[in-house]
N, C-alpha and C positions, 0 to 999 in steps of 0.2 A: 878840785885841782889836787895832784899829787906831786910829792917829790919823792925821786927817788936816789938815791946818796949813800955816802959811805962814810959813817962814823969809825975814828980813832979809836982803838980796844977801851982805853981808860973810860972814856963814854961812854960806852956802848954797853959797857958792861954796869954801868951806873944805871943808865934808862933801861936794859931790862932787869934790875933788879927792882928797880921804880915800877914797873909794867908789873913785876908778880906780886910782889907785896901791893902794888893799888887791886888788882884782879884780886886780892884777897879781901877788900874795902869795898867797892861797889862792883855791881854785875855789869856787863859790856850788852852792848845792844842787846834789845829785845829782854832783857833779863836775862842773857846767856851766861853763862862761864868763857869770860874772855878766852883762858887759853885754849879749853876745846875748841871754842870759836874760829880761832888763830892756827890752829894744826892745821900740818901735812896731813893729805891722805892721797895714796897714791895706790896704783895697782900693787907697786911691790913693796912701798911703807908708811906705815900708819903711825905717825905719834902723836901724842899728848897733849902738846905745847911745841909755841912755834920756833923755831931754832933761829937764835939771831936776828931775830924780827922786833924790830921797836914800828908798832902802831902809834904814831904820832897823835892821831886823833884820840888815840884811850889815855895817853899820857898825858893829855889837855886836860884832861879833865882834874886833874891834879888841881888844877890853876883856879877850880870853884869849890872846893872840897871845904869843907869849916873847919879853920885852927883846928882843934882837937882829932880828927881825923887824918887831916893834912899832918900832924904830928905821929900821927899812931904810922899811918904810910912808911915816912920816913926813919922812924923808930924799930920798924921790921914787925908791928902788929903784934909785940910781945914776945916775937922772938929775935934772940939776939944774933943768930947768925947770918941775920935778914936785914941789919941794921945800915943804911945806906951808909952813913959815916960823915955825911953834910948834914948841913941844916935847911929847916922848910925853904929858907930865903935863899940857897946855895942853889935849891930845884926850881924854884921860882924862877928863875936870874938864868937860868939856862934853859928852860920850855921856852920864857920869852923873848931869848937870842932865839931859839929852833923857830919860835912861833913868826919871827921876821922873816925868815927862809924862805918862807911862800912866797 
């Protein structure tokens, strides 16, 4: 089942920051590289990563990650301009409001 919906900017821009920094933590199916995975490619453009696209189901995954990971995610993986600015339990508390939606 899919939803499909429109997130508020101030979210939106929360869960794909959550979406690269977790793509930076584990691989997305198959062992891919989520964002490759997630790109456009089109006869006339090709990128990188998906533009304004929150994958609900990679962002689940968030929700089994081990404290110390689940921290590192939210932390920015070391880097600070990566840093969500909540806490694990702020991410948690809002995947499982999203996670209702269905």
């Amino acid at each position: 089942m899919f939803l499909l919906g429109e997130i508020q900017t101030a979210e939106v821009d929360l869960l794909m920051n959550l979406q690269t920094n977790l793509s930076n933590a584990v691989k997305g199916l198959g062992g891919l590289d989520f964002l490759t995975y997630r790109a456009m490619s089109t006869p006339l453009d090709n990128s990188e990563e998906p533009m304004r696209f929150v994958d609900g189901n990679f962002i689940e995954t968030f929700l089994d990650l081990p404290n110390d990971i689940a921290n590192a995610v939210v932390q920015g993986n070391g880097k600070a301009v990566d840093n969500l600015g909540v806490s694990v339990q702020d991410v948690v508390d809002i995947l499982e409001t999203l996670k209702r939606l269905r």
